[in-house]
C-alpha positions as CSV (number, residue, x, y, z in Angstrom):
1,X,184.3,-91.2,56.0
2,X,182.9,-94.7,55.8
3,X,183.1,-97.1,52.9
4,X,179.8,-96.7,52.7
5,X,179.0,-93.0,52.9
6,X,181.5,-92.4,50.4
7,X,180.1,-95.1,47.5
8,X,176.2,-93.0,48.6
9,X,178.4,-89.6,47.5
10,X,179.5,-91.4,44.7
11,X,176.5,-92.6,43.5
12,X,174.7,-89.1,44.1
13,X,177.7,-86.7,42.5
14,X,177.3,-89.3,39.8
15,X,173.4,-89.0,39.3
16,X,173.6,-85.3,39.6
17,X,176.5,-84.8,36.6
18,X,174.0,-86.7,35.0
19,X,171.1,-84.7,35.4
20,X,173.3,-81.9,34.7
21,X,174.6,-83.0,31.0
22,X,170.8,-84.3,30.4
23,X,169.2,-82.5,27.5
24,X,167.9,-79.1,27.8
25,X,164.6,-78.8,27.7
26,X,163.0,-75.6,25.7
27,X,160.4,-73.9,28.0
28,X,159.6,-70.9,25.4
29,X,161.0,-69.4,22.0
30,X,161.6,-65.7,21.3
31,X,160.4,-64.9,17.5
32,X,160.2,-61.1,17.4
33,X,161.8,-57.8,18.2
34,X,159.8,-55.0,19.3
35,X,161.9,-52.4,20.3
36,X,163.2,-53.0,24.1
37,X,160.2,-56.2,24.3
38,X,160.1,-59.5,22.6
39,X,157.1,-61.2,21.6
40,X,157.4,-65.6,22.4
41,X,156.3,-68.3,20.4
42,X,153.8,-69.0,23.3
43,X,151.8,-66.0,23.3
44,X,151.5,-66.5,19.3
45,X,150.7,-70.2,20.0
46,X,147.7,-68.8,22.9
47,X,146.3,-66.9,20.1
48,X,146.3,-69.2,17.1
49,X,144.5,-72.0,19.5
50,X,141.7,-69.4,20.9
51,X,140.9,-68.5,17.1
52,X,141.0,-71.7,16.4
53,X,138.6,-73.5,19.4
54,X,136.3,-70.5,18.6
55,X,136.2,-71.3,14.9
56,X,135.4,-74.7,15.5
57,X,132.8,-74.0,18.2
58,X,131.0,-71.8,15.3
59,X,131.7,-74.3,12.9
60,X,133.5,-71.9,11.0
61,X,137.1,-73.1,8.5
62,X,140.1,-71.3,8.9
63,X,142.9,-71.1,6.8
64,X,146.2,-73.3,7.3
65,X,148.3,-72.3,11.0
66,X,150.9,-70.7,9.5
67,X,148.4,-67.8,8.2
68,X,147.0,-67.6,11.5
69,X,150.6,-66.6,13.3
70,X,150.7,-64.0,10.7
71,X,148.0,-62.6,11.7
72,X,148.8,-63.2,15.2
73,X,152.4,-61.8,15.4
74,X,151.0,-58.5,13.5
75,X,148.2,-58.4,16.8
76,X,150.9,-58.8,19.1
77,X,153.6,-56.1,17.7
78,X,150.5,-53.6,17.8
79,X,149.6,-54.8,21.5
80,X,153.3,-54.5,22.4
81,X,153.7,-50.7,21.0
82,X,150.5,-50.0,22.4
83,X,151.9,-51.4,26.0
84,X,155.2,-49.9,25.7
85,X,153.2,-46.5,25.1
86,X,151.0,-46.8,28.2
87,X,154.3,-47.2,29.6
88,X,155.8,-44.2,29.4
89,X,152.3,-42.5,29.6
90,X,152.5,-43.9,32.9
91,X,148.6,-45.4,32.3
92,X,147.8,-48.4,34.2
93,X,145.2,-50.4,34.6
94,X,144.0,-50.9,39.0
95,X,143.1,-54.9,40.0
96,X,139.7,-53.1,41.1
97,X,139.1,-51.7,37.7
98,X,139.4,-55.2,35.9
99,X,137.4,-56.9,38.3
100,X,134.9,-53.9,37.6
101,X,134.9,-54.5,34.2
102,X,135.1,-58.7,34.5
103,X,132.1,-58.1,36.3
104,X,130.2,-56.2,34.1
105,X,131.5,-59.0,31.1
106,X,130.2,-62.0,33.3
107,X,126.8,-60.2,34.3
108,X,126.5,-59.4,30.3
109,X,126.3,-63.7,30.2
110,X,123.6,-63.6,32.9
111,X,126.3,-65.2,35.7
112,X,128.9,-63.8,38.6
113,X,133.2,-63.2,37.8
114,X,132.9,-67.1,39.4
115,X,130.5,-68.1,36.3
116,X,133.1,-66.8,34.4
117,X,136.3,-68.8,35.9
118,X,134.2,-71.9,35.7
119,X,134.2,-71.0,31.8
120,X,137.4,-69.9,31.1
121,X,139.1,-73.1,32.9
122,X,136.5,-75.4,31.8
123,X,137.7,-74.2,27.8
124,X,141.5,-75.5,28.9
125,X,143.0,-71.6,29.8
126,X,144.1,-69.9,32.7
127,X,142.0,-67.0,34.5
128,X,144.8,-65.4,35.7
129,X,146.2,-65.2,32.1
130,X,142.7,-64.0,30.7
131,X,143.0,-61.3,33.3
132,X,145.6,-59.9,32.1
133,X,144.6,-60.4,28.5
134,X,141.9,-58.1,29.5
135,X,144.0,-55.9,31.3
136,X,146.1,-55.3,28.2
137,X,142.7,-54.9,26.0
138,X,141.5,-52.2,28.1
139,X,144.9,-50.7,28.4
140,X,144.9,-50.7,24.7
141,X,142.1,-48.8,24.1
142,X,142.7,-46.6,26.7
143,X,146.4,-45.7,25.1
144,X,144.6,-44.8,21.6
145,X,141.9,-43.2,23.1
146,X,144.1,-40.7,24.7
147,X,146.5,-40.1,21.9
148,X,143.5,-40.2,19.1
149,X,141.1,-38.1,20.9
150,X,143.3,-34.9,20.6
151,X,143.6,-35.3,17.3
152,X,139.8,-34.7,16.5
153,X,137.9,-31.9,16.4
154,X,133.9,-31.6,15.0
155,X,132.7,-28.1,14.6
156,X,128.5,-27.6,14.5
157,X,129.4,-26.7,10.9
158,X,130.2,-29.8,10.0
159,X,127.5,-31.6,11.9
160,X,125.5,-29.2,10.3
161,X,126.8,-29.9,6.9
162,X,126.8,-33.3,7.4
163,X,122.7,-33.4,8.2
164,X,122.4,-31.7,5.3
165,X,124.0,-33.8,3.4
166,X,121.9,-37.2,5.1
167,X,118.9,-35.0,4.6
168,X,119.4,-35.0,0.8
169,X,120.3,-38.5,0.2
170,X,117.9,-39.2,2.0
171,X,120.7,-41.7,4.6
172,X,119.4,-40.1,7.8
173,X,118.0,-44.3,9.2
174,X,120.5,-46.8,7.4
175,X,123.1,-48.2,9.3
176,X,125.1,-51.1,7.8
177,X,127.0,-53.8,9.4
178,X,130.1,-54.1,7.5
179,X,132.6,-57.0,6.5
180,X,136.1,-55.6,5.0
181,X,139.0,-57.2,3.5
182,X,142.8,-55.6,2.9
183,X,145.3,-56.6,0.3
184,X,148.2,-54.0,1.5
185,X,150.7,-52.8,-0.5
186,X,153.9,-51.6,0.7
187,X,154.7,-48.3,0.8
188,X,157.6,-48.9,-1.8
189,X,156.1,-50.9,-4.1
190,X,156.9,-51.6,-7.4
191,X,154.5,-52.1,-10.0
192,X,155.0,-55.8,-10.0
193,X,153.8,-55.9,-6.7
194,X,151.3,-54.0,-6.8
195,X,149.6,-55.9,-10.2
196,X,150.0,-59.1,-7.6
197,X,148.2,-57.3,-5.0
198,X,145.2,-56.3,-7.6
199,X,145.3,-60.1,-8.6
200,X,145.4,-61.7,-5.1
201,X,142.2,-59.0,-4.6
202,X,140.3,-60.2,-7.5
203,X,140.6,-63.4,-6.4
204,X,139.3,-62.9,-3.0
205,X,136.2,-61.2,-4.9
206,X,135.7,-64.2,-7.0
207,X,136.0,-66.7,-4.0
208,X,133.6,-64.5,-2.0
209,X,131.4,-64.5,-5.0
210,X,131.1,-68.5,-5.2
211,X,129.4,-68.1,-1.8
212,X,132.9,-68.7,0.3
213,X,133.0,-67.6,3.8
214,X,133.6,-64.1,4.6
215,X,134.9,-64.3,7.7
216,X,137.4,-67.2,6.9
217,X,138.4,-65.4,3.8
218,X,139.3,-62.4,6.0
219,X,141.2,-64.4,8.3
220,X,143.3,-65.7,5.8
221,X,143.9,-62.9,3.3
222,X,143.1,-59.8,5.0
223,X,145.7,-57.2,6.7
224,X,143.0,-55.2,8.5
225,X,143.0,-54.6,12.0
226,X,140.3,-56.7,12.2
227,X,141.4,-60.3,10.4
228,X,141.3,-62.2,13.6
229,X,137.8,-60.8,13.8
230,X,137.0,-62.3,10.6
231,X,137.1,-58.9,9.3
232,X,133.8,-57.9,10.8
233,X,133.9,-53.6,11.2
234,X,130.7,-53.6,12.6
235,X,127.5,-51.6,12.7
236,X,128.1,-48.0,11.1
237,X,126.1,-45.2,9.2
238,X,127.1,-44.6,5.9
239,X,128.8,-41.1,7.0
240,X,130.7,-42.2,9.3
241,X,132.6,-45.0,7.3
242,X,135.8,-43.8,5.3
243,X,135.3,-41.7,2.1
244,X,136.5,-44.5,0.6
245,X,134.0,-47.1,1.8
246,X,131.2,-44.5,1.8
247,X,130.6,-43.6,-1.6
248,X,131.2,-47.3,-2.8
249,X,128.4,-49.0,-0.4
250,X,126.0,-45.5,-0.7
251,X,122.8,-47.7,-2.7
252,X,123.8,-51.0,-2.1
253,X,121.8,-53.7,-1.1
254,X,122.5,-56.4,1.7
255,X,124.6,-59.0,0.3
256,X,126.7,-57.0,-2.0
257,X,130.3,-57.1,-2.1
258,X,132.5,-54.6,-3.4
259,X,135.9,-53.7,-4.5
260,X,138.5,-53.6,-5.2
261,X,138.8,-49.8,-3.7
262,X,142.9,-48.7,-4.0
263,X,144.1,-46.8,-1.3
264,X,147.3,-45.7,0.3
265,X,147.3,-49.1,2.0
266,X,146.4,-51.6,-0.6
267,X,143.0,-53.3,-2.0
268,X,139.9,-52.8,0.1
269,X,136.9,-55.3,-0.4
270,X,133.9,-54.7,1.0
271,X,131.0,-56.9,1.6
272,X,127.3,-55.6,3.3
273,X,126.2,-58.0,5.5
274,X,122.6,-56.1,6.5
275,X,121.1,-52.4,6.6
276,X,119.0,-51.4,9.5
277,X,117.1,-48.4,9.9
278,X,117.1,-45.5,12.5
279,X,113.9,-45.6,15.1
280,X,112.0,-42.3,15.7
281,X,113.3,-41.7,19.6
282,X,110.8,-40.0,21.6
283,X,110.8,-39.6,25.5
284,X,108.8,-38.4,28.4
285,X,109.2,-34.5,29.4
286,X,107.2,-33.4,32.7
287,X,106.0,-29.8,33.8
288,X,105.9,-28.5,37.0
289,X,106.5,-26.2,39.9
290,X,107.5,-26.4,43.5
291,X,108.1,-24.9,45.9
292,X,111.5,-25.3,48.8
293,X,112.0,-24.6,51.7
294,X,115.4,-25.2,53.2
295,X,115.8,-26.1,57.4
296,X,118.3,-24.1,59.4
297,X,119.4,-23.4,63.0
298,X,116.1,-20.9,63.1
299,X,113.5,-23.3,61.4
300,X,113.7,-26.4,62.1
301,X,112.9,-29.7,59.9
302,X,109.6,-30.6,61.5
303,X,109.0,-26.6,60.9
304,X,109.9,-26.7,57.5
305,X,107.8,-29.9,56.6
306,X,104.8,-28.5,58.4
307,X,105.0,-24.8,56.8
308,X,104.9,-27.1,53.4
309,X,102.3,-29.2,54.8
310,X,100.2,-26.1,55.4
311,X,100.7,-24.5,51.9
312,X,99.5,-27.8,50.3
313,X,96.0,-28.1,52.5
314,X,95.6,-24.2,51.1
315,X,96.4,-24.6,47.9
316,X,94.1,-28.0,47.4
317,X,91.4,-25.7,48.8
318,X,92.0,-22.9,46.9
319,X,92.4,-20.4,49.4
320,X,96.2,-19.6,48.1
321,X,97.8,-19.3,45.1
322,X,101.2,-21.8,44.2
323,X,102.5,-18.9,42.0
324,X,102.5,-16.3,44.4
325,X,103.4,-18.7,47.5
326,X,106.6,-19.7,45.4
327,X,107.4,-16.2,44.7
328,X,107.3,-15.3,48.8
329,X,108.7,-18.5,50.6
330,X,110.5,-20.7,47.8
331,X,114.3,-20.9,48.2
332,X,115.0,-22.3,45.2
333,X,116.9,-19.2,43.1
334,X,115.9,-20.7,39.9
335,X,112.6,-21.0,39.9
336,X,111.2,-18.8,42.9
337,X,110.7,-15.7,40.8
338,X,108.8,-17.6,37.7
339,X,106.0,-19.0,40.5
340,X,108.4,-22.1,40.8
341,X,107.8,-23.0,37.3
342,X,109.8,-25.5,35.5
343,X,109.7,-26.1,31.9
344,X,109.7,-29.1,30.0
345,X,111.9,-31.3,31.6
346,X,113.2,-35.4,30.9
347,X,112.4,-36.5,34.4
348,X,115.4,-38.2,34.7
349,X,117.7,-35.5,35.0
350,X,116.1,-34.3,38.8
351,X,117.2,-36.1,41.7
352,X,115.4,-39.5,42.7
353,X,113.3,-38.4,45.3
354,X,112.1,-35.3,43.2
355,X,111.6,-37.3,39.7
356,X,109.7,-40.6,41.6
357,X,107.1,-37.8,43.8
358,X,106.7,-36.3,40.3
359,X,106.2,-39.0,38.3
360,X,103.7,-40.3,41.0
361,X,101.3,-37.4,40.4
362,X,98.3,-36.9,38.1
363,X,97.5,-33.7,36.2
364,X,97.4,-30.7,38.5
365,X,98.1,-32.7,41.7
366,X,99.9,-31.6,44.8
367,X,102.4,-33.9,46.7
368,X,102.9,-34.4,50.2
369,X,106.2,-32.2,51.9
370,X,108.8,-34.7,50.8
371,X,112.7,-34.4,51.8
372,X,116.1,-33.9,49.0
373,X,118.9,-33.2,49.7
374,X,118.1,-29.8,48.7
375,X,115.9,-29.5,51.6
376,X,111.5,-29.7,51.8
377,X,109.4,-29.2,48.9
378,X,106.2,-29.5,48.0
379,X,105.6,-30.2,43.5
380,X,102.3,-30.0,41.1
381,X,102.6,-31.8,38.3
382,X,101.4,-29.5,35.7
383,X,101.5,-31.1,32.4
384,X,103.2,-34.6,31.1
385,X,103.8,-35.3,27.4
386,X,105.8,-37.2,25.0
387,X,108.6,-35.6,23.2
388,X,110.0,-36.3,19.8
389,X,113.5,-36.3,20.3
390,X,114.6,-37.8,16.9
391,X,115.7,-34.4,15.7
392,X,118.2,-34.3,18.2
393,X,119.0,-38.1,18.2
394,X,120.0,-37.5,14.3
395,X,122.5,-34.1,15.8
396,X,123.9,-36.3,17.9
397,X,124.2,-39.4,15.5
398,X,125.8,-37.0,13.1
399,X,128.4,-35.9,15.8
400,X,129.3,-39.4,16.4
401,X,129.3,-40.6,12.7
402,X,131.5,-37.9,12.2
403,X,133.6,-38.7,15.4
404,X,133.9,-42.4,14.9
405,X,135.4,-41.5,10.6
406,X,137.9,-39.1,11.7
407,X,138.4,-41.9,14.8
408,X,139.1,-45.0,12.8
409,X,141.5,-42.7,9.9
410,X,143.3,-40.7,12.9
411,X,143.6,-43.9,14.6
412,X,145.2,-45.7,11.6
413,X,147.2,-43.2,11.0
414,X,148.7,-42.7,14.7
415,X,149.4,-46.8,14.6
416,X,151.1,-46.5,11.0
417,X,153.5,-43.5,12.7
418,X,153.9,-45.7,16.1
419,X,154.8,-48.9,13.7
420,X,157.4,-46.4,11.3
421,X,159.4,-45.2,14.3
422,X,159.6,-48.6,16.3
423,X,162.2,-51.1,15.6
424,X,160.4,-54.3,14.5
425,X,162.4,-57.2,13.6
426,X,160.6,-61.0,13.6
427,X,162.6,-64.0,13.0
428,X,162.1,-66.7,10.8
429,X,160.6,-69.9,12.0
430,X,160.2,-73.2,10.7
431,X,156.8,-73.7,12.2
């Protein structure tokens, strides 16, 4: 080897050993334990800053950083147990159904899944990140859907019951859009702790009563599932709240905040933000007859529509009668033997060429042969009115109030038992 080769290896064995001993540089931080997964500083760190540029687009104060990463490491253990679950139900969630749903996000905004890169990047984050954010949320909901769901059951009793009850208090239209606020207590607690819970809880009453912020108060005090929300539960009828909440906010007027309600899991406060009412629902219903005729290797489809064809001219002169036409030809097995009567019926729930040629006609009328899937028919539109519907509106509402309590208790519960069994361990940190 030449002089000069070997000082260039030199040089370069010497630059390298260099580079080697240079300082490690720390690309990410583990701060938690979550049975087999970890959860890193960065993801806590993605969190805190999106709470924190949304906040300031609203113009809304937070609390100090370090009670936002509470908050945010409690999100993140839930999302991991949640993951870990979907996991081993083997639930995942297909590229084409998040683009499905990005799409149905971005055309929400008015724009395209392009409109809603531009945003996302132009804000300082990474699509493909927010993606998967996404994919986790659905996944999420997915997993306690499918483990909450079995846990409910409504019998007509109590949806019975339960109308009775909105009947007599006369709660059948109010819905209220509800701020909430927890001060847990550990399941262990001593008394000490919990008089400190009472008194953090009065305090957070006394602040909300000087007209302080809701939402940054939740943020910063609450241990709801919804603190990063700013505590915000949502639009909800008065049945289909928890007991708890239920009996407290039952009268109140907009505005009004209330507690603090002991539970199991600490000091609830409550705050109504508005009360709506319930609209009368009322929708079209259509009556009519028809009559079908179906095309086969012995009649043919030019047949069929001119068999109809000829019926119609007939009937419009009055030289036949629909009823007893329908009773002879029509193949329909549901109608044929009632004159091809239908009863009132929500146009919607025929098939689109059937509902527009009926909704086209006037009282009485006769259509032209027109083709379904079915086959040829031929429809008089006998009668078309408006239907109340609020009666059933309010069976259903009841259902779903009823649903959406046992819901948000089941679901509670099914996290607390997921949380109980895992191992959770987070480290301390001098952030």
């Amino acid at each position: 080897m030449t002089l000069k080769k070997l000082l260039v290896s030199t040089v370069l064995s010497i630059s390298l050993c260099q580079s080697a001993l240079a300082a490690p540089v720390e690309i990410d931080k583990v701060i938690g334990v979550v049975n087999q997964g970890v959860i890193l500083n960065s993801e806590v760190d993605t969190i805190v800053n999106r709470v924190k540029k949304q906040a300031e687009e609203q113009g809304q104060q937070l609390p100090k950083d370090e009670t936002l990463r509470v908050q945010a490491i409690e999100r993140l253990v839930s999302q991991t147990l949640m993951m870990q679950m979907a996991e081993r139900m083997g639930l995942q969630i297909s590229d084409s159904q998040l683009d499905q749903t990005l799409a149905n996000m971005a055309k929400e905004q008015g724009g395209t899944i392009a409109d809603l890169r531009k945003t996302i990047e132009g804000s300082g984050e990474s699509f493909q990140a927010y993606r998967e954010e996404i994919r986790k949320e659905i996944t999420t909901q997915q997993v306690t859907r499918a483990n909450v769901d079995r846990r409910i059951y409504i019998s007509d009793q109590e949806v019975d019951n339960l109308l009775k009850i909105m009947e007599s208090q006369g709660q059948n239209s109010e819905e209220y859009n509800i701020g909430h606020i927890l001060i847990d207590i550990p399941n262990d607690a001593t008394a000490d702790e919990i008089s400190a819970a009472k008194t953090r809880a009065d305090k957070v009453i006394e602040l909300l009563n000087d007209d302080q912020e809701f939402k940054r108060i939740a943020i910063s005090s609450s241990s709801g599932s919804k603190a990063l929300e700013g505590g915000q539960l949502g639009w909800m009828g008065i049945n289909e709240m928890p007991s708890l909440f239920a009996e407290a906010v039952k009268g109140k007027k907009s505005g009004a905040i209330i507690g603090p309600l002991r539970s199991g899991a600490g000091f609830h406060i409550i705050k109504v933000q508005e009360i709506r009412g319930l609209q009368v629902v009322e929708t079209t219903e259509v009556r009519s007859r028809h009559i079908l005729i179906e095309p086969s290797i012995i009649l043919s489809e030019e047949k069929a529509r001119n068999m109809l064809a000829g019926f119609a001219k007939d009937l419009r002169a009055g030289t036949a009668d629909f009823g007893e036409l329908a009773k002879e030809y029509s193949e329909d097995p549901g109608s044929a033997l009632k004159g091809g009567e239908y009863d009132w019926t929500d146009p919607t729930t025929y098939v689109p060429a059937f509902r527009d040629t009926l909704l086209s006609l006037k009282q009485d009328e006769i259509s032209e042969p027109f083709r379904t899937r079915f086959g040829w028919h031929i429809v008089q539109l006998l009668g078309k009115r408006v239907a109340d519907k609020t009666e059933l509106a309010k069976r259903n509402r009841a259902h779903g109030m009823l649903f959406n309590r046992k819901f948000k208790e089941e679901s509670f519960n099914w996290q607390q038992e997921m949380r109980e069994q895992a191992h959770v361990e987070i480290f301390p940190t001098d952030q």
